[in-house]
C-alpha positions in Angstrom: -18.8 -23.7 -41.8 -19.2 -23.1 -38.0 -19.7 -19.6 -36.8 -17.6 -18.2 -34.3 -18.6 -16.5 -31.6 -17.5 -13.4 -30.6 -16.3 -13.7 -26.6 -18.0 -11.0 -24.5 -15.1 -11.1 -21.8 -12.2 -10.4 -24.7 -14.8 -7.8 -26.3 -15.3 -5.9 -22.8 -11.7 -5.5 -22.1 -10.5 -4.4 -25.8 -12.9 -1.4 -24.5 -11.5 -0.8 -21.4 -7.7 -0.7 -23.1 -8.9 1.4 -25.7 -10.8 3.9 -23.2 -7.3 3.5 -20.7 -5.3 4.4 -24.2 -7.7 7.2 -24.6 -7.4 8.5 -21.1 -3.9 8.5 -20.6 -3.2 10.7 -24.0 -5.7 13.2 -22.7 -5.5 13.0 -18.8 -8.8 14.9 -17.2 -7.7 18.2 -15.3 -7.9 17.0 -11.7 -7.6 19.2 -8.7 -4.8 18.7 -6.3 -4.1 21.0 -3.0 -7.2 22.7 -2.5 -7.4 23.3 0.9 -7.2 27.0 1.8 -4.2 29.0 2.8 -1.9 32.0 2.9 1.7 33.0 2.0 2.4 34.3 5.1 6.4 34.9 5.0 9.1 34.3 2.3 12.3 33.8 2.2 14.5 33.7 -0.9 12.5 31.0 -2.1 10.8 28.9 0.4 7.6 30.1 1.4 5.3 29.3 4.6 2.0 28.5 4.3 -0.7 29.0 6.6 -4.0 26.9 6.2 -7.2 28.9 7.4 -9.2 26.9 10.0 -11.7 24.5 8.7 -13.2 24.4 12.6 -12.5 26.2 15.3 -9.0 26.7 16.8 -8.9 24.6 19.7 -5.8 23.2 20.4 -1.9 24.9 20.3 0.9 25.4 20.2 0.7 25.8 16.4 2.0 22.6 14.2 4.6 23.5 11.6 5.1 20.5 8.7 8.0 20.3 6.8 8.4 18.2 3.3 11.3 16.9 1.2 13.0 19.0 -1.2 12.4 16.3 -4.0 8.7 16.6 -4.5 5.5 19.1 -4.1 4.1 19.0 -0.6 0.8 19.0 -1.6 0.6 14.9 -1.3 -0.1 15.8 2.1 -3.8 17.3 0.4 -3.9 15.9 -2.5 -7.1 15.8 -2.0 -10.0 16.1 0.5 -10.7 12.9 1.6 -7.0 12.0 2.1 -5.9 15.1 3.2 -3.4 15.3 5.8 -3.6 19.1 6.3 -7.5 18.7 6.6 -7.3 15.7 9.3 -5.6 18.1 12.0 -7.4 21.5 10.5 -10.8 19.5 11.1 -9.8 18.7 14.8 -8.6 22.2 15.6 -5.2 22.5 14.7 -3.6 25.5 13.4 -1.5 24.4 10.9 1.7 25.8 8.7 3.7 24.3 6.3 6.5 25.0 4.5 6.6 25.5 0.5 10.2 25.0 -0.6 9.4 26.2 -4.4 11.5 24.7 -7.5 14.9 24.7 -7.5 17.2 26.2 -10.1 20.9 26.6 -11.1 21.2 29.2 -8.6 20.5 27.0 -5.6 23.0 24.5 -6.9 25.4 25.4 -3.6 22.6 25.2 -0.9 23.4 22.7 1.7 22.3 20.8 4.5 22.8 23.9 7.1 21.1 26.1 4.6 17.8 24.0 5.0 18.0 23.6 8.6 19.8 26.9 9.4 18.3 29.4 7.3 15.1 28.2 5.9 13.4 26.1 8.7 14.9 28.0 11.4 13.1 31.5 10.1 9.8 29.8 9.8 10.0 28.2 13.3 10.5 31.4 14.7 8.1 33.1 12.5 5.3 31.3 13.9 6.5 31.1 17.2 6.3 34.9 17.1 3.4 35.0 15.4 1.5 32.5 17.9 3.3 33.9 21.2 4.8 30.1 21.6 8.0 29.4 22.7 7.5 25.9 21.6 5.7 24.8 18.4 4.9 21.2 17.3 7.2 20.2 14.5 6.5 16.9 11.9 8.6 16.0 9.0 7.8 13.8 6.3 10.5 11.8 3.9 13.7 14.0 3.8 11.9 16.6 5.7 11.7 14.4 9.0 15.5 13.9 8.1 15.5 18.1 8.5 13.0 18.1 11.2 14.8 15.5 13.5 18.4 17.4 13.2 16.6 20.7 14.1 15.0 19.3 17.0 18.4 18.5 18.2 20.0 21.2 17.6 17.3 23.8 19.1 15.2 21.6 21.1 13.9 24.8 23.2 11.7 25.8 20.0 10.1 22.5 20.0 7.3 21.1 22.1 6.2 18.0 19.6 8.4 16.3 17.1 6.3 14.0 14.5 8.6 12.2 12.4 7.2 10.7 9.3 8.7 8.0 7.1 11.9 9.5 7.6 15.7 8.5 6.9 17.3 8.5 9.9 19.0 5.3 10.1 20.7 4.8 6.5 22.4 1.4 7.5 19.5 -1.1 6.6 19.2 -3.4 3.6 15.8 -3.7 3.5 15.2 -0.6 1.3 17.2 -1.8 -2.6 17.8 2.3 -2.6 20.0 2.4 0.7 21.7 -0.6 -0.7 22.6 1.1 -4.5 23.3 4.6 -3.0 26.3 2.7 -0.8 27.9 2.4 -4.5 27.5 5.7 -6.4 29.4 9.2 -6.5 27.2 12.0 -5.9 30.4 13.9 -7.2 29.9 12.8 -10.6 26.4 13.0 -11.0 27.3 17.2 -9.7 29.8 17.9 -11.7 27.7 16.5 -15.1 24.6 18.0 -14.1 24.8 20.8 -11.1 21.6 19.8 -9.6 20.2 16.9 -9.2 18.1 16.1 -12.4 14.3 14.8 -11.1 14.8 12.2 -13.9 17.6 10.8 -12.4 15.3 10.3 -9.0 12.6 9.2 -10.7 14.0 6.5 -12.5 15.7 5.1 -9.1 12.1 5.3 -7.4 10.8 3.4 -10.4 13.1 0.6 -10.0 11.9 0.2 -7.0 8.9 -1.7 -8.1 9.4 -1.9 -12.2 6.7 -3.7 -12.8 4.0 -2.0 -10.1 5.6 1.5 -11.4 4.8 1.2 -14.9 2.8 -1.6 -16.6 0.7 -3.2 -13.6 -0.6 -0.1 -12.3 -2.2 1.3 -16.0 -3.9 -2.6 -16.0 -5.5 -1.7 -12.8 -6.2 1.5 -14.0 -8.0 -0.3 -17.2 -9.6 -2.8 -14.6 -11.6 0.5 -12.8 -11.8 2.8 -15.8 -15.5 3.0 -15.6 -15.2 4.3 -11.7 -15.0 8.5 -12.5 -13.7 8.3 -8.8 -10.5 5.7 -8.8 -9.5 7.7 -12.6 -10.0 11.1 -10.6 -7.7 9.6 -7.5 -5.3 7.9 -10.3 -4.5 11.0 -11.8 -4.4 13.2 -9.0 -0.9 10.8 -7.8 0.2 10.9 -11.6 0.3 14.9 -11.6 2.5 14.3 -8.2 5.1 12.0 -9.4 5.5 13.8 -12.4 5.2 17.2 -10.6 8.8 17.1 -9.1 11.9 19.1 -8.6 15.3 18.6 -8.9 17.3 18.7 -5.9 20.4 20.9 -5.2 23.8 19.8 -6.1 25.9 20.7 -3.0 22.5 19.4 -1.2 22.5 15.9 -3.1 26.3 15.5 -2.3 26.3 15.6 1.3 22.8 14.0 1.7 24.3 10.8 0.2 27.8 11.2 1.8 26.5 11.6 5.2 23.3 9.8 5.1 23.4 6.7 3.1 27.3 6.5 2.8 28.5 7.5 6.4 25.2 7.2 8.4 26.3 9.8 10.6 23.0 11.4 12.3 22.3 8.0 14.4 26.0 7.8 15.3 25.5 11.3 16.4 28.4 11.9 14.1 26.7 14.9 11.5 28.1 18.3 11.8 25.8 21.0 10.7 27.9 24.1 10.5 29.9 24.1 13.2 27.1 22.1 15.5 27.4 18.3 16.3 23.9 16.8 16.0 23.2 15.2 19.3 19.9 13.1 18.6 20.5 12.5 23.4 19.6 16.3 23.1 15.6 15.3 21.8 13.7 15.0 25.0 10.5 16.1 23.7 7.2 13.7 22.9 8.3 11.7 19.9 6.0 10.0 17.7 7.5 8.0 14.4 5.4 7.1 12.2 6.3 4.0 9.4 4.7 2.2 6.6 5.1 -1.2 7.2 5.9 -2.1 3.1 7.7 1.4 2.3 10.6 0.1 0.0 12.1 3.8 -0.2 12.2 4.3 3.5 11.5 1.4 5.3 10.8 1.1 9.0 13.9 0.0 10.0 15.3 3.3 8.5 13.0 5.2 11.1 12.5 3.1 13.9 15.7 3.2 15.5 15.3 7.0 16.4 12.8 5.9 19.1 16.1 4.0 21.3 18.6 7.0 20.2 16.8 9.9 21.8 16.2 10.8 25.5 12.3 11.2 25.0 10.4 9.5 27.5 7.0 10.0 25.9 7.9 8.2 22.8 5.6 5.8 20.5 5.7 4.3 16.8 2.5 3.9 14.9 2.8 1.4 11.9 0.5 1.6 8.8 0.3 -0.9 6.4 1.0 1.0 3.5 4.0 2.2 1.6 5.8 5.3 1.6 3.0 7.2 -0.4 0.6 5.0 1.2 1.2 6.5 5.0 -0.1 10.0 3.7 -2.7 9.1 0.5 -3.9 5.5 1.5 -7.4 5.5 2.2 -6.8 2.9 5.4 -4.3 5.1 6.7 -7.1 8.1 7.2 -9.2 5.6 8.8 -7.0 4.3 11.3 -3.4 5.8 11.7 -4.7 9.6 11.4 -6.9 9.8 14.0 -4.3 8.6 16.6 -1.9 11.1 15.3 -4.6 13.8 16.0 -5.5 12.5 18.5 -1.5 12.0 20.4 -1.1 15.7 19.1 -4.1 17.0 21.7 -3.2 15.2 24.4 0.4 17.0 24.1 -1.1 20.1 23.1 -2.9 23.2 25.5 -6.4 23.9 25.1 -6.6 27.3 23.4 -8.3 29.8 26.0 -7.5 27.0 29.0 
């Protein structure tokens, strides 16, 4: 009777499953946000952050970042090599960022003004008294270059430098399957049966996004590199992120998809914040939009169109070819798109001591 033999291939990757099995029950403690800093004012929750210097301080006026209120802002240093913080801390920058903390029933009625009003306008001004500026550089990421572009509109005599990152401006695009669903639901429902915002609920629209890249083709690559301490390290460092979310105010969520993805009012110049119209003509500082050029959850042509609605005429997009997680983690992006933002943030920037 003929032997068979056992083939090595099919042997080496029952292995790796069983190791990537192993792995994923037990995920290794990985460290995520590790570059330095200081609570340096609070309010209610929100707290500002100020990174000590990595180098000297060479360049101001200070740069304030702002994040989404769906997720940790600590993608932007998750860790060392792709850190964002550490790419302008490195080069001089005296960076803060704002720490929105996790939200709870009693935010439930926190709203759009709230953010922009209460929360980002105190930390402006904190560390434009702090630094002696009367203009600080401002960059949003996600929702929070959604927050970061309204409040440069609305107080563009705080702001030297707007960076807007990935950001939701222009909600009338089909290009993102999110912006085309979100037409179609009723925020009000999904309120009054939950109050907040439920993170599940966002996760499982960000998952089918990509199904199949989300869930079981990402754990085969994982399986393909298992024996590469590094890619697990880096693979678990973005699982602890997704996973690591909040959910998102109620009265928040409501308006967000009323006037955003339902009404598209900030191009149209159309969003009322308070009693304020949101002008984007009244943005005449240097604008720089940054995009990923295969972000399914905010694609360019969701950002792009700020560029032709302001009044800036220093203005310049810088495309990455990345996704939406991609523009801030992605290992090309820190080799090519960082070091033109750091570098466009100098030349608009004073020499400190000059």
């Amino acid at each position: 009777m003929a032997q068979i033999e056992p083939n090595k291939e099919f042997f080496e990757a029952n292995i790796k499953m069983l190791k990537c099995l192993q792995i994923s029950m037990n995920p290794p403690e990985v460290d995520v946000g590790t570059t330095p800093a200081d609570v340096v004012f609070e309010h209610n929750k929100m707290k500002l952050l100020r990174y000590r210097p990595l180098a000297e301080r060479k360049y101001g006026p200070p740069l304030l970042i702002v994040y989404a209120n769906i997720n940790k802002p600590y993608i932007l240093d998750l860790q060392p090599d792709r850190s964002v913080i550490r790419r302008f801390l490195e080069n001089g920058v005296d960076v803060y960022m704002i720490e929105w903390g996790d939200t709870t029933e009693a935010d439930m009625f926190l709203t759009i003004e709230d953010y922009i009003d209460s929360y980002i306008r105190r930390a402006v001004d904190y560390v434009r008294k702090e630094s002696g500026a009367k203009k600080i550089s401002l960059m949003g990421y996600c929702i929070g270059g959604f927050f970061s572009t309204i409040f440069a509109s609305l107080y563009p005599d705080r702001i030297r430098n707007l960076i807007v990152m990935s950001a939701p401006i222009n909600f009338d695009t089909d290009k993102g399957p999110l912006h085309v669903w979100t037409k179609h639901i009723d925020p009000q429902k999904i309120v009054r049966a939950f109050n907040n915002c439920p993170p599940e609920f966002l996760n499982t629209s960000f998952l089918l996004l990509g199904p199949l890249e989300n869930t079981c083709l990402k754990y085969i690559k994982l399986c393909d590199n298992i024996e590469n301490e590094e890619y697990v390290k880096n693979f678990f460092r973005m699982e602890k992120w997704l996973h690591d979310d909040v959910a998102v105010p109620g009265r928040f969520y409501e308006e967000y998809i009323k006037n955003g993805y339902q009404q598209n009012l900030l191009i149209k110049n159309e969003l009322v914040i308070g009693k304020k119209k949101v002008n984007l003509k009244n943005i005449k500082m240097p604008l720089l939009v940054l995009v990923g050029t295969n972000d399914n959850l905010t694609p360019p042509d969701a950002t792009t169109p700020l560029i032709k609605a302001v009044r800036s005429k220093d203005k310049k997009i810088l495309e990455n070819v990345s996704g939406h997680i991609g523009v801030s983690v992605g290992s090309y992006a820190h080799k090519h798109l960082w070091p033109r933002v750091v570098d466009w943030l100098q030349k608009r920037s004073d020499k400190v001591g000059d």
